[in-house]
C-alpha positions as CSV (number, residue, x, y, z in Angstrom):
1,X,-17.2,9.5,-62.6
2,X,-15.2,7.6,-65.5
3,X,-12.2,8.4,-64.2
4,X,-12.6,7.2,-61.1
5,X,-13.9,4.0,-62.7
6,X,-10.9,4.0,-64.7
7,X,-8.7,4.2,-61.7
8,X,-10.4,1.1,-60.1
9,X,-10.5,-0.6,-63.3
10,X,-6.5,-0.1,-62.9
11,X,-6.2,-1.0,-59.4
12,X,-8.1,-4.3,-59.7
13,X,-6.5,-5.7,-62.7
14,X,-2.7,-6.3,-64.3
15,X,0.1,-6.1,-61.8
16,X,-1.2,-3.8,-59.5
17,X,-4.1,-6.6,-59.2
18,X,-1.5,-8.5,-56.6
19,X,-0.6,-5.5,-54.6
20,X,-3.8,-4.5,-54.2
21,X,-4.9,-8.1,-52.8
22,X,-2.0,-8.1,-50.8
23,X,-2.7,-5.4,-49.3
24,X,-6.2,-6.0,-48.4
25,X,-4.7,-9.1,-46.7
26,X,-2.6,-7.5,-44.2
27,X,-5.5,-5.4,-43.6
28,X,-7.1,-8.2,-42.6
29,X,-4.4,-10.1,-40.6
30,X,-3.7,-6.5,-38.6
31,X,-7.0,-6.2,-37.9
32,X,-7.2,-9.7,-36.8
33,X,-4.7,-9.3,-34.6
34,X,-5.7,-5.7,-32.7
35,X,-8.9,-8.6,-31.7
36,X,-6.9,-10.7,-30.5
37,X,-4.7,-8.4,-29.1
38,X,-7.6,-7.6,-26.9
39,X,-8.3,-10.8,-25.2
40,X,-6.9,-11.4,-22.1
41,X,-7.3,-13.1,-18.5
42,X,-9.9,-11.6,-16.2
43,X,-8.9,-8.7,-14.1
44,X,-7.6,-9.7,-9.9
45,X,-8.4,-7.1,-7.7
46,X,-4.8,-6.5,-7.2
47,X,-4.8,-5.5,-10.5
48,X,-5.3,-1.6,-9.6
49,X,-2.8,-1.3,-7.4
50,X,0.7,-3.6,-8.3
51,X,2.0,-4.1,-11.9
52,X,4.3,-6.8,-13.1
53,X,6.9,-3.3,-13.2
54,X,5.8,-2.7,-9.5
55,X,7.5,-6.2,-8.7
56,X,10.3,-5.7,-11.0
57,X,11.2,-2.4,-9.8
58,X,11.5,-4.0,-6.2
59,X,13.5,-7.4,-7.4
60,X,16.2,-5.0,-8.8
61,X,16.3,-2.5,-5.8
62,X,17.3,-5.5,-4.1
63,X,19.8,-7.0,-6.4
64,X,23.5,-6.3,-6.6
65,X,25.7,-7.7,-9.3
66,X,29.5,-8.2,-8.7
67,X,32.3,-9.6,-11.2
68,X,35.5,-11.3,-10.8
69,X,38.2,-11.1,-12.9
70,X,41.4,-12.7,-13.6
71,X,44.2,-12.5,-15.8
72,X,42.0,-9.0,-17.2
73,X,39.8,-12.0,-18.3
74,X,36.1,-12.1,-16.7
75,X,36.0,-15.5,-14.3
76,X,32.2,-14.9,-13.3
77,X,29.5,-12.1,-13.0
78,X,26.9,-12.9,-10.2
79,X,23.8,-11.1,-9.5
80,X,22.5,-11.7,-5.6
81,X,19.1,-10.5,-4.6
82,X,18.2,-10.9,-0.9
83,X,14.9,-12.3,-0.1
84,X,13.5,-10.3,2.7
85,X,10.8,-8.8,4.2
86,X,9.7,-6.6,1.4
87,X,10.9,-9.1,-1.2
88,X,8.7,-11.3,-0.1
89,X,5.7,-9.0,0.1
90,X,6.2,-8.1,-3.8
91,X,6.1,-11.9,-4.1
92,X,3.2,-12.6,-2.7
93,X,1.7,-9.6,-4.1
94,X,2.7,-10.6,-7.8
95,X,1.8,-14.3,-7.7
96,X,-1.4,-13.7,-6.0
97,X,-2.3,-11.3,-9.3
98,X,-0.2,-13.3,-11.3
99,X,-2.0,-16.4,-10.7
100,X,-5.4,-15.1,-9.0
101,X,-4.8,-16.8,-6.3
102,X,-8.1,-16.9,-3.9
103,X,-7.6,-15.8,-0.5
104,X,-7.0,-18.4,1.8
105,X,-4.1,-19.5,-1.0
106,X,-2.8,-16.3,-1.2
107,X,-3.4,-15.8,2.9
108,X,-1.3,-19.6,3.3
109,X,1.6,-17.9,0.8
110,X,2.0,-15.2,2.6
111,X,2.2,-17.4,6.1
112,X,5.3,-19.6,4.5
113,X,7.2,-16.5,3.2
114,X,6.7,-15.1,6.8
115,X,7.4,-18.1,9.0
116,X,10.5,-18.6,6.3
117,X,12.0,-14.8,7.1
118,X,11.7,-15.6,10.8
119,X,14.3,-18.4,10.8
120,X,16.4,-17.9,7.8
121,X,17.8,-14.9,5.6
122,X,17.6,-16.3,2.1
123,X,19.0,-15.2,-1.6
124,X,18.7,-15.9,-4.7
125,X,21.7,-16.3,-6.7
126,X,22.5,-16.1,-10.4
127,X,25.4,-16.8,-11.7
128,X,27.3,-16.5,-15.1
129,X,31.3,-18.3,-15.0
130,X,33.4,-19.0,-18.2
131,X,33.6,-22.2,-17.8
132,X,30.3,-24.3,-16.9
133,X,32.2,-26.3,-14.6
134,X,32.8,-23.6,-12.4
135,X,29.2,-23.3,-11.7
136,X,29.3,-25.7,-8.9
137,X,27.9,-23.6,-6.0
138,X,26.5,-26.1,-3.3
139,X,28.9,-28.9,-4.1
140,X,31.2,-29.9,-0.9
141,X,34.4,-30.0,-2.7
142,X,32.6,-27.2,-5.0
143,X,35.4,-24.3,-6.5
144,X,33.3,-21.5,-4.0
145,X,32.6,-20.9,-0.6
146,X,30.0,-19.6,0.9
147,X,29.5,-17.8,4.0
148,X,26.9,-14.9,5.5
149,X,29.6,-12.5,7.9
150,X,29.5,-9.6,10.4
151,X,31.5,-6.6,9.8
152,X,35.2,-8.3,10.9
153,X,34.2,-11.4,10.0
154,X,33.9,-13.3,13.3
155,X,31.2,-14.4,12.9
156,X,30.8,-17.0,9.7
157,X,27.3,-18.6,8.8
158,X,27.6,-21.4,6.1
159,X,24.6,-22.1,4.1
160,X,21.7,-24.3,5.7
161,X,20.4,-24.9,2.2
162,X,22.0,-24.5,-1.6
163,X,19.7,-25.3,-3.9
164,X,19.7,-25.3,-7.6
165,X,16.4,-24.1,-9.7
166,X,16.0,-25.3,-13.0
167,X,16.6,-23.7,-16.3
168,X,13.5,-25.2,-17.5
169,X,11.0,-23.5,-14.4
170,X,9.5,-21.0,-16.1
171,X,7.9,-19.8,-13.2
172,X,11.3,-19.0,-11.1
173,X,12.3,-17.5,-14.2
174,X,9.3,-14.7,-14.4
175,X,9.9,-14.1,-10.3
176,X,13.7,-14.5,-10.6
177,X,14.8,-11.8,-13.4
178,X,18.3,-12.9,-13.8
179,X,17.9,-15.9,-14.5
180,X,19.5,-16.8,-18.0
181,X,20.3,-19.5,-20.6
182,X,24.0,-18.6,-19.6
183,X,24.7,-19.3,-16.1
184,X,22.5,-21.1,-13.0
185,X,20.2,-19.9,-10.4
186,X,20.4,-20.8,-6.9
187,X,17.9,-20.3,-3.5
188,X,20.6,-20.0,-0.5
189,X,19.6,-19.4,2.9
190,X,21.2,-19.2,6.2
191,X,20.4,-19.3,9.4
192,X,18.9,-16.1,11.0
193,X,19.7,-16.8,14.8
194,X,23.6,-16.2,14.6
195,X,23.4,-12.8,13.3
196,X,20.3,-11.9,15.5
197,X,20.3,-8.3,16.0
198,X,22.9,-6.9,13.9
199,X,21.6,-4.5,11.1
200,X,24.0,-5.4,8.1
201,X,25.7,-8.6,6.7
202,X,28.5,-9.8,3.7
203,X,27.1,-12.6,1.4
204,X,30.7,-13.6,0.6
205,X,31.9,-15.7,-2.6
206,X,35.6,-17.3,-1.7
207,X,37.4,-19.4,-4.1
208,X,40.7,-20.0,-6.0
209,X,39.6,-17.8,-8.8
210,X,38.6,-14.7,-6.4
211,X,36.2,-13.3,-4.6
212,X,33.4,-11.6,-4.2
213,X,31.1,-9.8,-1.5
214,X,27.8,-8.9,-1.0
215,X,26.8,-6.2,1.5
216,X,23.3,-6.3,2.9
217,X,21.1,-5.1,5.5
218,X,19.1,-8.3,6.9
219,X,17.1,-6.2,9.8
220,X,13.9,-7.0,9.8
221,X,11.2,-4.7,10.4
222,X,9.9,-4.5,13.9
223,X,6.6,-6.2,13.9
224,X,4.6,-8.2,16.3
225,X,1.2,-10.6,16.6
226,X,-0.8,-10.5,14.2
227,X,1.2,-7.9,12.1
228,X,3.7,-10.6,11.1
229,X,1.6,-12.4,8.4
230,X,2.8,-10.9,5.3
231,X,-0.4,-9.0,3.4
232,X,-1.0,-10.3,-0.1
């Protein structure tokens, strides 16, 4: 009994006095932070079937990244995801449980993502170049051209809509996973109706300092009445 009294005594006083209150301190402040580790938003009922990885895993099985190089020097790396049918159903799905959407929100999502794939096949585009300035898709006298092809190329689409999302939407940036402090992120669509039918199309990237291309199948699944509202 007096030598563990002893010991305590030596613990609790002299310079191991400081270690010893240090080290209930981080005791604490662990402790502390397993709690508050704990709190978090309320469980959606999509919670038991899609993850955050479920959505992740689908935005990269859709995603192709492409470089161009010149001079053995890298000009630009782009990454192009196509938003289509099942894009946009991991979309809904994740910002629906993202967000807890109720269901006519979720239900009215779902609608616009479907009514959107009818008409248009869309991407989203990231972009990295060397130089900022060369980041000018969507500019008319831009450095790149951009145009949606058939096989032999005789049939071009341009772009009905280039848009640029901003660095600072921290939403696009959770849905959008390559987006990056480094290059710029763009929503591109085309116009579905000239490439009706046919089961494969080239995103292609044309400029003075190369070229890239994108091969992707933009056949969407046959579906009719009230199968083509998009599930959340």
């Amino acid at each position: 009994m007096r030598m563990i009294t002893n010991r305590l005594s030596l613990l609790t006083s002299g310079p191991f006095a400081l270690i010893y209150a240090l080290g209930l301190v981080f005791s604490l402040m662990g402790c502390s932070t397993k709690d508050h580790g704990q709190e978090s938003r309320e469980k959606h009922f999509l919670d038991s079937f899609f993850t955050a990885d479920s959505y992740s895993k689908t935005f990269y099985k859709w995603t192709q990244e492409k470089r161009v190089h010149s001079e053995f020097e890298s000009v630009m790396t782009a990454y192009a995801t196509i938003w289509n049918s099942e894009m946009r159903e991991a979309y809904v799905r994740e910002r629906t449980r993202e967000f807890r959407l109720q269901k006519a929100d979720g239900d009215l999502l779902a609608k616009e993502e479907a009514d959107e794939d009818l008409k248009f096949v869309s991407f989203i585009l990231t972009a990295n170049t060397r130089e900022p300035n060369w980041n000018d898709f969507g500019y008319e006298r831009g450095l790149w051209r951009l145009t949606l092809e058939n096989e032999d190329g005789s049939i071009q689409v341009v772009p009905e809509l280039v848009v640029r999302i901003s660095d600072k939407d921290e939403i696009s940036k959770y849905f959008y996973k390559n987006m990056n402090n480094f290059g710029r992120t763009y929503r591109i669509r085309f116009l579905r109706s000239p490439l009706q039918g046919l089961p494969e199309a080239t995103l292609h990237i044309a400029g003075p300092l190369g070229s890239l291309s994108f091969l992707f199948k933009i056949t969407r699944p046959q579906i009719t009445g009230d199968q083509e509202k998009i599930q959340p």
